[in-house]
Biopython code that builds the backbone (N, CA, C, O; Angstrom):
import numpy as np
from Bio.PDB.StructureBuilder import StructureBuilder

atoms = [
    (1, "UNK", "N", (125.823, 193.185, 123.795)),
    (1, "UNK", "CA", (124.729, 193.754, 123.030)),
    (1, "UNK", "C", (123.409, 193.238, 123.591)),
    (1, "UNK", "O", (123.481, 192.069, 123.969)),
    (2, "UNK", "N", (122.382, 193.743, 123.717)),
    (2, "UNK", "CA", (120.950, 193.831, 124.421)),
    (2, "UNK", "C", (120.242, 193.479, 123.495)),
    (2, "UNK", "O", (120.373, 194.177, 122.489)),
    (3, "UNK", "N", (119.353, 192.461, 123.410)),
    (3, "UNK", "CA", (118.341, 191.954, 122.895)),
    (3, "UNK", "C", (117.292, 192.539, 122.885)),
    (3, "UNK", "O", (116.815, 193.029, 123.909)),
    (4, "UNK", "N", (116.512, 192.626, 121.285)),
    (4, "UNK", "CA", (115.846, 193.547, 121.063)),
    (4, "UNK", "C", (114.592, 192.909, 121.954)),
    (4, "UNK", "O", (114.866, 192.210, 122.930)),
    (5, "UNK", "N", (113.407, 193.135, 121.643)),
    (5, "UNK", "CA", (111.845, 193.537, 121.854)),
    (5, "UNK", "C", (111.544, 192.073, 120.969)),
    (5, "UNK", "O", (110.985, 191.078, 121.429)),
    (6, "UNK", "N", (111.876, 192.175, 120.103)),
    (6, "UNK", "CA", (111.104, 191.814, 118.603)),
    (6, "UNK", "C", (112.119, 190.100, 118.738)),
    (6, "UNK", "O", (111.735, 188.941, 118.579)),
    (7, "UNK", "N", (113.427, 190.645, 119.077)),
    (7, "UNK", "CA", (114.394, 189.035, 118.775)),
    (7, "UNK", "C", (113.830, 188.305, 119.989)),
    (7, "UNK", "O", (113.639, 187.118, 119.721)),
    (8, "UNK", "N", (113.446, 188.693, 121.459)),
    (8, "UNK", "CA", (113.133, 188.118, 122.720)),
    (8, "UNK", "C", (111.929, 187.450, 122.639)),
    (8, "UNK", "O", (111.729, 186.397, 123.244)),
    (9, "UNK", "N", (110.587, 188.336, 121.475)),
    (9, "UNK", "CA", (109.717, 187.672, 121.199)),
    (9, "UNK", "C", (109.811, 186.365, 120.008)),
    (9, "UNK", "O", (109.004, 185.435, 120.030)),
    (10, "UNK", "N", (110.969, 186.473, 118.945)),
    (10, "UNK", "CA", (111.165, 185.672, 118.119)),
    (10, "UNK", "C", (112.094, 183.963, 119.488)),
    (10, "UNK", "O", (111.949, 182.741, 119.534)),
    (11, "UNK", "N", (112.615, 184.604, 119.977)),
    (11, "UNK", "CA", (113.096, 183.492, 121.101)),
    (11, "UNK", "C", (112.771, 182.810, 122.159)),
    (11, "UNK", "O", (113.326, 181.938, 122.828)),
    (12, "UNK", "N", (111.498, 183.510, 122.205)),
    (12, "UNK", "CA", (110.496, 182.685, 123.513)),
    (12, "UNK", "C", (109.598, 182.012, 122.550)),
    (12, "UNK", "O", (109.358, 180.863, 122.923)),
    (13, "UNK", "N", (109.194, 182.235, 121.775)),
    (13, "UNK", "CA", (108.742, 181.252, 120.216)),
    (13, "UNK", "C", (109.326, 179.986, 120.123)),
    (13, "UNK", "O", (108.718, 178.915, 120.151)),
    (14, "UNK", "N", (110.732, 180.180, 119.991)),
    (14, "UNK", "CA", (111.613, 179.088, 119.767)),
    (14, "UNK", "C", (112.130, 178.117, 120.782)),
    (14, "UNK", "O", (112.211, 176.900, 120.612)),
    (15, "UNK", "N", (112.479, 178.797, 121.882)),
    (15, "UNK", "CA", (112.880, 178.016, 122.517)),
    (15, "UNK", "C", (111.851, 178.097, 124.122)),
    (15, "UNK", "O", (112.457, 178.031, 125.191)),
    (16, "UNK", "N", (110.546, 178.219, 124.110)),
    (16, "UNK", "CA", (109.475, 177.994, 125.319)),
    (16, "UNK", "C", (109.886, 176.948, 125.878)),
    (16, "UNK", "O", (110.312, 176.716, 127.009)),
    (17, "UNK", "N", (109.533, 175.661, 123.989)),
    (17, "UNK", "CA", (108.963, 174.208, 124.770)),
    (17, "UNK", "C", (110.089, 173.173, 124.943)),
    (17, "UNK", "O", (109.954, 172.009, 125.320)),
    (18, "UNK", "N", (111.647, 174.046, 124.471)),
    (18, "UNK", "CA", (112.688, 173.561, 124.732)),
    (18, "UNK", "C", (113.550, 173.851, 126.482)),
    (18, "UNK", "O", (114.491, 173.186, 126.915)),
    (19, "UNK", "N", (113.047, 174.702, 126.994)),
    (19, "UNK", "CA", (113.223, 174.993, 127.953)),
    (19, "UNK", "C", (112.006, 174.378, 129.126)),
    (19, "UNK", "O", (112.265, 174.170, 130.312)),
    (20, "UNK", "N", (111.028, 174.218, 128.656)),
    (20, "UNK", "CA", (109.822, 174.106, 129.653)),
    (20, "UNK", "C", (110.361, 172.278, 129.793)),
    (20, "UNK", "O", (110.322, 171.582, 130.808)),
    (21, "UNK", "N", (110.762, 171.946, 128.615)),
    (21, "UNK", "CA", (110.823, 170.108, 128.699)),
    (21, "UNK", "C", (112.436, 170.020, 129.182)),
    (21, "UNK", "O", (112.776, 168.846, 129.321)),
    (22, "UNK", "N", (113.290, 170.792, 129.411)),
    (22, "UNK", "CA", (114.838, 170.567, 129.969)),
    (22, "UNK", "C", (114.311, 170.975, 131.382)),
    (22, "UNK", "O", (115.248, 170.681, 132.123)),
    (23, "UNK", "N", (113.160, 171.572, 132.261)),
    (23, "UNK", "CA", (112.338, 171.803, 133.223)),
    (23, "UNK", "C", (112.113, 170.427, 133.720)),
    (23, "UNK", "O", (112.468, 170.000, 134.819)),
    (24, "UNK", "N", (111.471, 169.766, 132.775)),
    (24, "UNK", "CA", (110.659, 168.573, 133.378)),
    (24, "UNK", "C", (111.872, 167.604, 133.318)),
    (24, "UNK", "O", (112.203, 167.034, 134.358)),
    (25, "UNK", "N", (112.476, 167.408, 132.300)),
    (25, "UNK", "CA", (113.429, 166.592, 132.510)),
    (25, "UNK", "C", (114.595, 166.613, 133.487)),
    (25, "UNK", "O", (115.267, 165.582, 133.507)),
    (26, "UNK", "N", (115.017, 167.766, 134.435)),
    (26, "UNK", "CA", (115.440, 168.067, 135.151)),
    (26, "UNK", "C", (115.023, 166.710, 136.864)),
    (26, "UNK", "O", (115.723, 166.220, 137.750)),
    (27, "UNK", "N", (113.740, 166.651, 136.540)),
    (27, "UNK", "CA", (113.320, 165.843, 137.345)),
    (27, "UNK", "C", (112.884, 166.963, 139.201)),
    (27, "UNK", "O", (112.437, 168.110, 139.224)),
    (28, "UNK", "N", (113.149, 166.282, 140.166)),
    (28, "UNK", "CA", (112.802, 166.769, 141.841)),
    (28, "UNK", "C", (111.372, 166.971, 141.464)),
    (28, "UNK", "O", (110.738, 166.935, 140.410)),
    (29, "UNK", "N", (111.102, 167.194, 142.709)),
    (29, "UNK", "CA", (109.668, 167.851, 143.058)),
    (29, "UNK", "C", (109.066, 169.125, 142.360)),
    (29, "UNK", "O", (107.843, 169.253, 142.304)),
    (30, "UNK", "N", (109.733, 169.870, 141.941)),
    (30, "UNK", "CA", (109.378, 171.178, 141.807)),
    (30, "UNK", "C", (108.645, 171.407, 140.309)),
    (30, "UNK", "O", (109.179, 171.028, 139.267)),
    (31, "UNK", "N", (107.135, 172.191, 140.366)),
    (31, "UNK", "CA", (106.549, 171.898, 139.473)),
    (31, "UNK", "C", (106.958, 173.106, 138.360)),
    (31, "UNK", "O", (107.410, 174.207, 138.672)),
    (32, "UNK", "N", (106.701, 172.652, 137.054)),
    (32, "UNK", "CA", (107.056, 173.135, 136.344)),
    (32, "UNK", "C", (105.939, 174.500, 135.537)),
    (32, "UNK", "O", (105.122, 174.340, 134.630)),
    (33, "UNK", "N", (106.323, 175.863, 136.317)),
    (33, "UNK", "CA", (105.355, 176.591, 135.521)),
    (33, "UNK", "C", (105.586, 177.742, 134.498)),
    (33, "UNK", "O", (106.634, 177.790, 133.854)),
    (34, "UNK", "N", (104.875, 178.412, 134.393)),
    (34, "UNK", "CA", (104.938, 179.606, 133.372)),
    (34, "UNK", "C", (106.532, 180.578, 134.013)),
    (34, "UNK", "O", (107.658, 180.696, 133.532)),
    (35, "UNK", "N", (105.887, 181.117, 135.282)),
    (35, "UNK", "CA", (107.021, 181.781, 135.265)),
    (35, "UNK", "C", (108.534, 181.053, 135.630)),
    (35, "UNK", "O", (109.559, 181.733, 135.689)),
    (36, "UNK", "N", (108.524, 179.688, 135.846)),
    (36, "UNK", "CA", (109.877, 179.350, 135.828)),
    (36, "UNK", "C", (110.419, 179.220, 134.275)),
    (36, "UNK", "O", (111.592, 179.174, 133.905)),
    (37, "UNK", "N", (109.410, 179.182, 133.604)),
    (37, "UNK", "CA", (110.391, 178.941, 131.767)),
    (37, "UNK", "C", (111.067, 180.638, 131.492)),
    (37, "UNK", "O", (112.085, 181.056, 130.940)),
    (38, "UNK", "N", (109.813, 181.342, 132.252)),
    (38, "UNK", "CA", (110.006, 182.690, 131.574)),
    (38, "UNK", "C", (111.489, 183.047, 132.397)),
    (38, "UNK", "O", (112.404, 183.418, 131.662)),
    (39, "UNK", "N", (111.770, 182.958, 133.842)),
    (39, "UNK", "CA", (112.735, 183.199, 134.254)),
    (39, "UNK", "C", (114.162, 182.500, 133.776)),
    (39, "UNK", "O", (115.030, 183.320, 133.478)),
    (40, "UNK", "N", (114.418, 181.523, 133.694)),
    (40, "UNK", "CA", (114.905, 180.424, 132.690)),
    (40, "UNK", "C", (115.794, 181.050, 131.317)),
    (40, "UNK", "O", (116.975, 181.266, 131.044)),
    (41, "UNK", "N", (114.362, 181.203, 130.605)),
    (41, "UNK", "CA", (114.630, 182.449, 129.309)),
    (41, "UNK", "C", (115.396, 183.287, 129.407)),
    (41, "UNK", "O", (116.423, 183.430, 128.743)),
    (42, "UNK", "N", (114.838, 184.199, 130.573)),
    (42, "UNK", "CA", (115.762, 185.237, 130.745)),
    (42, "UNK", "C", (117.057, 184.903, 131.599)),
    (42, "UNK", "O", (117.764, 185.911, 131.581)),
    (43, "UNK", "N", (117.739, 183.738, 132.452)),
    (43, "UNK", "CA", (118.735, 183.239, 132.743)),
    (43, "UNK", "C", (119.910, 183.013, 131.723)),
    (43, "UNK", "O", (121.098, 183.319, 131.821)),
    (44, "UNK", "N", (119.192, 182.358, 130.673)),
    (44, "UNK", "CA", (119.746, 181.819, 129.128)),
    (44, "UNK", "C", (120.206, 182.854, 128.679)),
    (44, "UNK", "O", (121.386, 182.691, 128.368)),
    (45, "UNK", "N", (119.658, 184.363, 128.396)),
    (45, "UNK", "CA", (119.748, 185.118, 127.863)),
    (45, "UNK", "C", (118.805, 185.204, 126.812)),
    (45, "UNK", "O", (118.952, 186.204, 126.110)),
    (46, "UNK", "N", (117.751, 184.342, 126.455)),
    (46, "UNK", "CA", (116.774, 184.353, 125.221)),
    (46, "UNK", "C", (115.788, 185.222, 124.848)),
    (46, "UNK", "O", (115.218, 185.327, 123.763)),
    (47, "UNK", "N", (115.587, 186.109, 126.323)),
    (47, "UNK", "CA", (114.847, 187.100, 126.063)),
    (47, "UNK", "C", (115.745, 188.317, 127.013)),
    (47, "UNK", "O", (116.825, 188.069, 127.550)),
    (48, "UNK", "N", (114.986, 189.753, 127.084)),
    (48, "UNK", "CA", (115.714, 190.767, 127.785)),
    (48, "UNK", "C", (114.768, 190.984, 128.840)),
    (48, "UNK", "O", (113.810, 190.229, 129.009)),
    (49, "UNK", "N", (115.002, 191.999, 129.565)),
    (49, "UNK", "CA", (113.760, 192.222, 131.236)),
    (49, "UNK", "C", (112.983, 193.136, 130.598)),
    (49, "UNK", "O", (111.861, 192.878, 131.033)),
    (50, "UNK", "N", (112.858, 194.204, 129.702)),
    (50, "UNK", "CA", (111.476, 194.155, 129.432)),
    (50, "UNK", "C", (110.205, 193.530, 128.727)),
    (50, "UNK", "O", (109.018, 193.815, 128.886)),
    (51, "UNK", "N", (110.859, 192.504, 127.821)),
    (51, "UNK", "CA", (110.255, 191.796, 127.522)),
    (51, "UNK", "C", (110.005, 190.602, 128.828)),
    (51, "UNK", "O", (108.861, 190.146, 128.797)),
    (52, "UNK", "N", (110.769, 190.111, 129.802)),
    (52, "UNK", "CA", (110.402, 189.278, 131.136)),
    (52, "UNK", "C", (109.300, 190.052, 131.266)),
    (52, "UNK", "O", (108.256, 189.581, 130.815)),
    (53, "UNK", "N", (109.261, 191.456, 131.929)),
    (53, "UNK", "CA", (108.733, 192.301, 132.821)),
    (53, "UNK", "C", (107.239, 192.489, 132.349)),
    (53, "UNK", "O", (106.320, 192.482, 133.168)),
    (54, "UNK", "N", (107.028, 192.660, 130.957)),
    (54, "UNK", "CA", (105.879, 192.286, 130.176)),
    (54, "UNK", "C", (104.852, 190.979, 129.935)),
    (54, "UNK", "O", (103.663, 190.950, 129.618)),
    (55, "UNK", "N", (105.667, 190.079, 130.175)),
    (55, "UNK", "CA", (104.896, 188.125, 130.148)),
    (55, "UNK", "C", (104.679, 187.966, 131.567)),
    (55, "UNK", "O", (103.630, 187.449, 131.952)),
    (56, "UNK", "N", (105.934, 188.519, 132.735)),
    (56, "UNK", "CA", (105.485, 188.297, 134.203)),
    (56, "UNK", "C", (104.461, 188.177, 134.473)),
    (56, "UNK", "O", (104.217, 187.015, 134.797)),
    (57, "UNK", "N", (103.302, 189.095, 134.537)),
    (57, "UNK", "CA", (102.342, 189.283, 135.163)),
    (57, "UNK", "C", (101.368, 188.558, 134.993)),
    (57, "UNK", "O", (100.712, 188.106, 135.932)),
    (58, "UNK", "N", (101.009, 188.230, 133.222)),
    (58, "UNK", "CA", (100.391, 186.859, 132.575)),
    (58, "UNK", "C", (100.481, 186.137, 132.660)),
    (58, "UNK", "O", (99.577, 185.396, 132.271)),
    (59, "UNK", "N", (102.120, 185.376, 133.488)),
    (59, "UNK", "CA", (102.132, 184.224, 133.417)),
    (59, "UNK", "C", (102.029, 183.928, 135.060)),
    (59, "UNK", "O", (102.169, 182.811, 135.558)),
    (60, "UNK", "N", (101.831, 184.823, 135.596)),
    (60, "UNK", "CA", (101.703, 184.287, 137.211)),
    (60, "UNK", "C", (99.935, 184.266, 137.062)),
    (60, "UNK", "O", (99.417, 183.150, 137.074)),
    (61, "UNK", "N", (99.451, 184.915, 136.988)),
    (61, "UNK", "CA", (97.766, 184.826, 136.739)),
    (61, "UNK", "C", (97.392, 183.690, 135.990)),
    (61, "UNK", "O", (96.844, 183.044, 136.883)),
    (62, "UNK", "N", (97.317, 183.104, 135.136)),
    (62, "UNK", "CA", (97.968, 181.981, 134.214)),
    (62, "UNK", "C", (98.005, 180.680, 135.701)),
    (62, "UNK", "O", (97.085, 180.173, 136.343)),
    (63, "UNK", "N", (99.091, 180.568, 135.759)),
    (63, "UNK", "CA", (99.811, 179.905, 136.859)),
    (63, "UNK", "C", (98.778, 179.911, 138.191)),
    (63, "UNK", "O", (98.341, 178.873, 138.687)),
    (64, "UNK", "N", (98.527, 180.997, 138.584)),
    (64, "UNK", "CA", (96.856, 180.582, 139.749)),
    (64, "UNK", "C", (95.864, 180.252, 139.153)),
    (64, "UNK", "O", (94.777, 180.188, 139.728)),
    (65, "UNK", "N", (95.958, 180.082, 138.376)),
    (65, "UNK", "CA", (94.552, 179.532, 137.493)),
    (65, "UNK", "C", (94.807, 178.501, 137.694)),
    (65, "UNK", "O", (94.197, 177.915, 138.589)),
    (66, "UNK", "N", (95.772, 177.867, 136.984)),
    (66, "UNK", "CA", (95.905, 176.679, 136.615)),
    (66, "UNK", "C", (96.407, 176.123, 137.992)),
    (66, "UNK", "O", (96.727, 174.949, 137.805)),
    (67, "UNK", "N", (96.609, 176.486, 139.299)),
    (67, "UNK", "CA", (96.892, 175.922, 140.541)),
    (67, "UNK", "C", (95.614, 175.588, 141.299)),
    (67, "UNK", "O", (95.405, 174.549, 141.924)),
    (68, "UNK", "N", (94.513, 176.972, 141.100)),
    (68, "UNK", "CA", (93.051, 176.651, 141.618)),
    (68, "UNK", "C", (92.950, 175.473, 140.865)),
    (68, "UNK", "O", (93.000, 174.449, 141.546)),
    (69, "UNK", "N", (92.795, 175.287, 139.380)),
    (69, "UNK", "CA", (91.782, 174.208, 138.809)),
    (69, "UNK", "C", (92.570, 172.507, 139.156)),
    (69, "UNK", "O", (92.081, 171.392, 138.973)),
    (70, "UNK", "N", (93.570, 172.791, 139.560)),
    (70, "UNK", "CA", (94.618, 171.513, 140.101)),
    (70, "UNK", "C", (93.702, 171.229, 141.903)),
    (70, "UNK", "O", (93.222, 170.108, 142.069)),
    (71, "UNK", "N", (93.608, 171.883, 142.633)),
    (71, "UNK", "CA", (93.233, 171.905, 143.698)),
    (71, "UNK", "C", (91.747, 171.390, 143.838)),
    (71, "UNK", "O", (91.476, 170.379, 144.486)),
    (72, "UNK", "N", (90.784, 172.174, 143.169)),
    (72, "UNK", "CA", (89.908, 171.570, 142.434)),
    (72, "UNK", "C", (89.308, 170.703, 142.498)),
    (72, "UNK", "O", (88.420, 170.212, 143.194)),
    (73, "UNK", "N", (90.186, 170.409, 141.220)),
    (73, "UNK", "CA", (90.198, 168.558, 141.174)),
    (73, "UNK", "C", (90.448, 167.436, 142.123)),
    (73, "UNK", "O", (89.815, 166.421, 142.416)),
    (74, "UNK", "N", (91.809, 168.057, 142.583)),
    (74, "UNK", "CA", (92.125, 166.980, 143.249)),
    (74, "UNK", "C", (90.838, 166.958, 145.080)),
    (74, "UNK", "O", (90.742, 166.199, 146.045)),
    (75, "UNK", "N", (90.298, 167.967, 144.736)),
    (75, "UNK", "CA", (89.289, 168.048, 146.383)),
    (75, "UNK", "C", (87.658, 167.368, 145.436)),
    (75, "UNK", "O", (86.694, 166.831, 145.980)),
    (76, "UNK", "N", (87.788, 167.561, 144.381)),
    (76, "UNK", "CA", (86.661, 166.810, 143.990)),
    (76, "UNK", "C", (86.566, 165.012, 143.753)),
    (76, "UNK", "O", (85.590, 164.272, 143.879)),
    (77, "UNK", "N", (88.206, 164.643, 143.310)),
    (77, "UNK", "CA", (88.415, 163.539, 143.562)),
    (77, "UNK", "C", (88.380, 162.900, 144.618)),
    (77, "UNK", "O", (87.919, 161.760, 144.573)),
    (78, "UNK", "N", (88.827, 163.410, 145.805)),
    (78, "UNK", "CA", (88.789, 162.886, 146.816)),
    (78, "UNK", "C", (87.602, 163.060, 147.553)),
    (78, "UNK", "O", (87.664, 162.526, 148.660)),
    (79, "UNK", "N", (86.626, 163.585, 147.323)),
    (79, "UNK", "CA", (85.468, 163.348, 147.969)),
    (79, "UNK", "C", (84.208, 162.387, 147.537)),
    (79, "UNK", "O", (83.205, 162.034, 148.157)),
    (80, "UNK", "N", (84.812, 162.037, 145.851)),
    (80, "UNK", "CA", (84.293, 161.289, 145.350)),
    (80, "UNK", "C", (84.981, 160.290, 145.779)),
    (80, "UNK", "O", (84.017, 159.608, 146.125)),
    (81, "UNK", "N", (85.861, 159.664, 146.030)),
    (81, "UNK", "CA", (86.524, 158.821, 146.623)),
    (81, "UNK", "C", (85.831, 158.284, 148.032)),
    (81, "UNK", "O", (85.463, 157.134, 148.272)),
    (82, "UNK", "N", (85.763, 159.413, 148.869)),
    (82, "UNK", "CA", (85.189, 159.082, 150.528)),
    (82, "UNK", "C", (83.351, 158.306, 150.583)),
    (82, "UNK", "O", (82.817, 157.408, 151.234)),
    (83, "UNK", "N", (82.703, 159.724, 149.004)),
    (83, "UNK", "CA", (81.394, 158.895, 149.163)),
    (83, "UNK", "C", (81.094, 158.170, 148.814)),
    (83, "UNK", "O", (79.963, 157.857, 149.187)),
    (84, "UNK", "N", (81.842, 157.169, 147.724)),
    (84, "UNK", "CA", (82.126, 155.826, 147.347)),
    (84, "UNK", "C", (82.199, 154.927, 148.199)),
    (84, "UNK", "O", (81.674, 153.830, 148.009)),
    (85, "UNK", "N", (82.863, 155.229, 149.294)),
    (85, "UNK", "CA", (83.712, 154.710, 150.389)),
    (85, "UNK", "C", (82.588, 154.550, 151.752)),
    (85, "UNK", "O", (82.361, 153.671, 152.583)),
    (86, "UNK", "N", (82.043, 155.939, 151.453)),
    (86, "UNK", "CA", (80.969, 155.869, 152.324)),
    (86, "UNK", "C", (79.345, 155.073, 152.088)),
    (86, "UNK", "O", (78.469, 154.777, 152.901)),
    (87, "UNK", "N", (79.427, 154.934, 150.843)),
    (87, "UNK", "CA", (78.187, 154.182, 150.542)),
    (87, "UNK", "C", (78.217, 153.058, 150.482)),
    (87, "UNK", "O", (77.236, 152.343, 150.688)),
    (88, "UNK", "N", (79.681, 152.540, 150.101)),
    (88, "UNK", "CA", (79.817, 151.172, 149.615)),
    (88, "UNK", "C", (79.814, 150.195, 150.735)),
    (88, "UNK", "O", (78.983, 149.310, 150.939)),
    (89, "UNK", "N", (81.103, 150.556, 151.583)),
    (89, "UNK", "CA", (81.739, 150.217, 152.665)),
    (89, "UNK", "C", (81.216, 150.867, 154.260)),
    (89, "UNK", "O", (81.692, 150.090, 155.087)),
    (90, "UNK", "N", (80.620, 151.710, 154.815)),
    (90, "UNK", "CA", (79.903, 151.721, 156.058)),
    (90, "UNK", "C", (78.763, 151.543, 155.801)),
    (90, "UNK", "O", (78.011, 151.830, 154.870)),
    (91, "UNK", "N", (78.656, 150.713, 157.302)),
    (91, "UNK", "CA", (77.179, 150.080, 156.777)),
    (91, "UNK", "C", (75.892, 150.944, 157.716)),
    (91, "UNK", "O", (76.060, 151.722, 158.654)),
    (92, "UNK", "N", (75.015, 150.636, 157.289)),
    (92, "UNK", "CA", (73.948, 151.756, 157.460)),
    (92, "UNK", "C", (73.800, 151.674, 159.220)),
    (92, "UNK", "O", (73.625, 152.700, 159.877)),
    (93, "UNK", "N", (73.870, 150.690, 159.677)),
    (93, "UNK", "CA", (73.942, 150.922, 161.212)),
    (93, "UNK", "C", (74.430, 151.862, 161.977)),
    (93, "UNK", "O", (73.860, 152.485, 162.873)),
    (94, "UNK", "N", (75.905, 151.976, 161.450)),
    (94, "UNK", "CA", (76.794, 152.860, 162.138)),
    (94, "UNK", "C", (76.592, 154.356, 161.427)),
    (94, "UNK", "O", (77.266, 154.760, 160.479)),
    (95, "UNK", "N", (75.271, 155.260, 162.239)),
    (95, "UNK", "CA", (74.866, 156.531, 161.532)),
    (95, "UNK", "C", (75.755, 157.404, 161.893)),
    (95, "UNK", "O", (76.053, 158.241, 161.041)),
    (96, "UNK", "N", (76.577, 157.489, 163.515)),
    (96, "UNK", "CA", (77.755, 158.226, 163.802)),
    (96, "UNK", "C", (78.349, 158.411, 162.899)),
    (96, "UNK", "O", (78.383, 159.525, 162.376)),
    (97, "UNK", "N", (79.069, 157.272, 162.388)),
    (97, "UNK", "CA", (80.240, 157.037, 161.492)),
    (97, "UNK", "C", (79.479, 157.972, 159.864)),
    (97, "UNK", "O", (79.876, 159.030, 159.375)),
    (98, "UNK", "N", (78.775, 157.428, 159.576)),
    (98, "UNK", "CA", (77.851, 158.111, 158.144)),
    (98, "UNK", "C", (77.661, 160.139, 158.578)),
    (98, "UNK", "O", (77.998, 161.171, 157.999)),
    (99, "UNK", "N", (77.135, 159.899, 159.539)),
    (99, "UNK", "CA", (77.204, 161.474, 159.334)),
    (99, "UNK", "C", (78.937, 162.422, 159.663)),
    (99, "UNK", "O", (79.303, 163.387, 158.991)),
    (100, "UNK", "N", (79.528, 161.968, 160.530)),
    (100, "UNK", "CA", (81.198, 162.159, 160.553)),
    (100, "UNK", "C", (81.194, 162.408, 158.659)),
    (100, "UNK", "O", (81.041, 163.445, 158.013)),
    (101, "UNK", "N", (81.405, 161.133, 158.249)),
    (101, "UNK", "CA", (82.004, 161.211, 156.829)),
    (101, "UNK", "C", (80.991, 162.154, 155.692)),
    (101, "UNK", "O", (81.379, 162.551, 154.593)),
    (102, "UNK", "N", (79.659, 162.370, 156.266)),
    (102, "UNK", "CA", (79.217, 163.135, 155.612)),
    (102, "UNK", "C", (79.091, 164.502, 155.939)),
    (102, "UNK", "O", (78.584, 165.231, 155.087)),
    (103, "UNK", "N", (79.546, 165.103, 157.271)),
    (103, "UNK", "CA", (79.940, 166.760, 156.959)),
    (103, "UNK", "C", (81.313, 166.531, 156.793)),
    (103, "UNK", "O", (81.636, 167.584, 156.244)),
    (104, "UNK", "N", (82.304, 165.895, 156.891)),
    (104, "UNK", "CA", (83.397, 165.932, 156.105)),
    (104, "UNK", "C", (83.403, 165.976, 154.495)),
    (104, "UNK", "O", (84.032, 166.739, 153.762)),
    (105, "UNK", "N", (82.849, 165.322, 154.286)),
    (105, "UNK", "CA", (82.794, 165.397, 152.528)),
    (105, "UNK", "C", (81.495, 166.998, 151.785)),
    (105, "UNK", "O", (81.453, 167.556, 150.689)),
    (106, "UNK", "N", (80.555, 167.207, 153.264)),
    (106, "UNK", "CA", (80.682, 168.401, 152.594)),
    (106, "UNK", "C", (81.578, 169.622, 153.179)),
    (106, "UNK", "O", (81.462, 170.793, 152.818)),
    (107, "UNK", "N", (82.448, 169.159, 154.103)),
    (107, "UNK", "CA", (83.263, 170.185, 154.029)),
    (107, "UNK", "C", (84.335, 170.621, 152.666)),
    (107, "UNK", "O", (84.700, 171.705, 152.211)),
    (108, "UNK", "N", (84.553, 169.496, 152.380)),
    (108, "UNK", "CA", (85.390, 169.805, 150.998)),
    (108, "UNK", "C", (84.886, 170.309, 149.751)),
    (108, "UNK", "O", (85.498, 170.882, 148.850)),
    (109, "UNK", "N", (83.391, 169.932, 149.863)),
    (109, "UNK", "CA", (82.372, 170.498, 148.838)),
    (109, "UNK", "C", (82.083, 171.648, 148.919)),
    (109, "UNK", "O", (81.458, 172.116, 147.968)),
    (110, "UNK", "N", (82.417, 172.537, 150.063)),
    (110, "UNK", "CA", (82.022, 173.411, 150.432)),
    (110, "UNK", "C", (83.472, 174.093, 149.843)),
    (110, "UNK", "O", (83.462, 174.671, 148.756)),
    (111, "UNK", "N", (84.703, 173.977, 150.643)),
    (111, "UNK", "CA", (86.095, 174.291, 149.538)),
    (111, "UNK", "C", (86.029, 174.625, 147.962)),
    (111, "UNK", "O", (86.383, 175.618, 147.327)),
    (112, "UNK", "N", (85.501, 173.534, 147.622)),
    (112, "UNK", "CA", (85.935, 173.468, 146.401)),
    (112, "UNK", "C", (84.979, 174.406, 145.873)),
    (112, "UNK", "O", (85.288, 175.228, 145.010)),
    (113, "UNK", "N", (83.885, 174.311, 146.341)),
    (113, "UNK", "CA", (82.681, 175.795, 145.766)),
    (113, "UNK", "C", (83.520, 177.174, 146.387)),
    (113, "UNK", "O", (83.091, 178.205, 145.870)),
    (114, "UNK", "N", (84.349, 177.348, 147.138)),
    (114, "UNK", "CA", (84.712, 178.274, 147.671)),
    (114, "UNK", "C", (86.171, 179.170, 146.452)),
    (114, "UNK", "O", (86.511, 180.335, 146.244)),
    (115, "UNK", "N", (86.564, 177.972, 146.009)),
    (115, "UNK", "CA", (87.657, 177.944, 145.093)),
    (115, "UNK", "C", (87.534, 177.829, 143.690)),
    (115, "UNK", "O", (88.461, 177.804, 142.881)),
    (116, "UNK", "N", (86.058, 177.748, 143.410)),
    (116, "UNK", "CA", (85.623, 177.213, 141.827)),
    (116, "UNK", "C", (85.808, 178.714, 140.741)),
    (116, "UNK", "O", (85.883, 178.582, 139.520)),
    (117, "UNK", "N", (85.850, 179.796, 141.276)),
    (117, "UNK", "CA", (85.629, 180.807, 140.334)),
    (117, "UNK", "C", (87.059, 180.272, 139.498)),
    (117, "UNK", "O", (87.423, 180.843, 138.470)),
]
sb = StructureBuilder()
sb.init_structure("model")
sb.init_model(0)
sb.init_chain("A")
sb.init_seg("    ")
for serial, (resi, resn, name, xyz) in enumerate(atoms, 1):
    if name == "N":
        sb.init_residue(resn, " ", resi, " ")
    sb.init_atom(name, np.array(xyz, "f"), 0.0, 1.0, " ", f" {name:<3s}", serial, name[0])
structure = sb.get_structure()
């Protein structure tokens, strides 16, 4: 018997954050996103493919979002990191070395403005 519309939406309700955390607890490398719970779901049987076929698309858009604003970060951290690094620790003599680390750090500044929408 085929799972309705209405029971697939009553079951991705119920069991999302039970599936998204048997995800994480699973452990490896592999990160845990929207569309792996949704596929998951529908592995389980908790939802049917038109209801998959309907969340798909939201949850991959969703999922680049939330991969840009990861990337982001982590290019804004690390450049805050270098000019820390660069102010603290090279010393003003060595201007080679200061300008190297400073179109490098705006190269990443330049990334991350490239990636900010």
């Amino acid at each position: 018997m085929s799972i309705s519309d209405k029971q697939s939406e009553q079951n991705y309700d119920l069991f999302y954050e039970k599936i998204k955390n048997n995800l994480i607890n699973q452990g490896g490398f592999q990160k845990v996103t929207r569309v792996r719970i949704i596929d998951k779901l529908l592995d389980e049987e908790y939802i049917n493919h038109s209801y998959h076929k309907n969340l798909l698309r939201t949850a991959i858009i969703k999922d680049k979002k939330d991969e840009k604003y990861d990337m982001l970060s982590s290019l804004l951290v690390s450049s805050s990191v270098l000019l820390f690094f660069l102010i603290v620790f090279v010393p003003e003599k060595e201007t080679f070395t200061r300008v190297l680390f400073s179109i490098y750090i705006l190269c990443i500044y330049l990334i991350a403005y490239m990636y900010k929408e």
